[in-house]
C-alpha positions in Angstrom: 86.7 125.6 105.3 85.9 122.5 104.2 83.3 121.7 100.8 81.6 119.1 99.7 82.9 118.1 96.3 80.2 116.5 93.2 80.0 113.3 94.9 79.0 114.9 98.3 81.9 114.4 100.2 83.2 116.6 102.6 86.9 117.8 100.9 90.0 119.9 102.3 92.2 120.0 99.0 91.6 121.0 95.2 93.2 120.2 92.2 92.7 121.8 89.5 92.5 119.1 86.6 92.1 120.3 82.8 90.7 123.9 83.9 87.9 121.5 86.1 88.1 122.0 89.8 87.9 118.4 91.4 87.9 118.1 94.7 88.5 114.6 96.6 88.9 113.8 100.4 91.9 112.4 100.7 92.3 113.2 104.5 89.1 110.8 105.0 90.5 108.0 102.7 94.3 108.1 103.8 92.7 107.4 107.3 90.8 104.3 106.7 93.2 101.0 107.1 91.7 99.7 104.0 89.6 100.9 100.9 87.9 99.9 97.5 87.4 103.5 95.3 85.0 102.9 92.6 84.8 104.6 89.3 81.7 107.6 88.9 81.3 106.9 93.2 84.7 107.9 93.9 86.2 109.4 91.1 85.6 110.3 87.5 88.7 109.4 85.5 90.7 106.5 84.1 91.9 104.2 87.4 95.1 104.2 86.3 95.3 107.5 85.9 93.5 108.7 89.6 96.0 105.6 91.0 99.1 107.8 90.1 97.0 110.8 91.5 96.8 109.0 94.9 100.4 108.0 94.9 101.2 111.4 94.0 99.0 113.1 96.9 100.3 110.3 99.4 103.9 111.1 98.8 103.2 114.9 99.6 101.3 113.9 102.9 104.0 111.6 103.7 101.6 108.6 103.8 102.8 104.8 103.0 100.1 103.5 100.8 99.9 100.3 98.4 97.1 100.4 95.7 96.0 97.6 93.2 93.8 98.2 90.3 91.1 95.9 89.2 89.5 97.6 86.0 87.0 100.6 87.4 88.3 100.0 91.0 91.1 100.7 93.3 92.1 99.2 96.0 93.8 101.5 98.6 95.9 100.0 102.2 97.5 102.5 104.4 100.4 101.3 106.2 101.8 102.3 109.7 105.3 103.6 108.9 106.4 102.6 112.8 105.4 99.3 112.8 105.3 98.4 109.2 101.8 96.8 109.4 98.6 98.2 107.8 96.4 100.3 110.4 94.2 98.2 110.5 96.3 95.5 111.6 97.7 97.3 115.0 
């Protein structure tokens, strides 16, 4: 069943983060080509830190993903792992 976590989006996973449960849709934004996260509309901790979050939960899904950080936001691009290319340049 899916919840919406404190920034209304809908969420499959939890982590549990300094006895806080914090839930973010990854699903939704590992399925977008491209993506700009902002800090307190997005997430709610350091970039860096929710960067290495992101590369963490990517590497358990098995996702190809290439982030830069740009002080409060992230910028996320999915890549195809068959072709090499981002999604959204199919």
């Amino acid at each position: 069943m899916k919840k919406a976590n404190k920034y209304g989006e809908k969420v499959e996973r939890v982590r549990i983060i300094k006895r806080v449960v914090i839930a973010y849709p990854f699903t939704k934004w590992f399925s977008k080509p491209q993506m700009v996260l902002k800090k307190g509309q997005h997430f709610g901790i350091d970039a860096k830190r929710f960067a290495q979050q992101l590369r963490n939960e990517a590497g358990e899904r098995g996702v190809k993903i290439a982030l830069k950080v740009y002080g409060k936001y992230i910028a996320l691009t999915v890549w195809d792992r068959v072709t090499g290319y981002s999604q959204g340049n199919k």
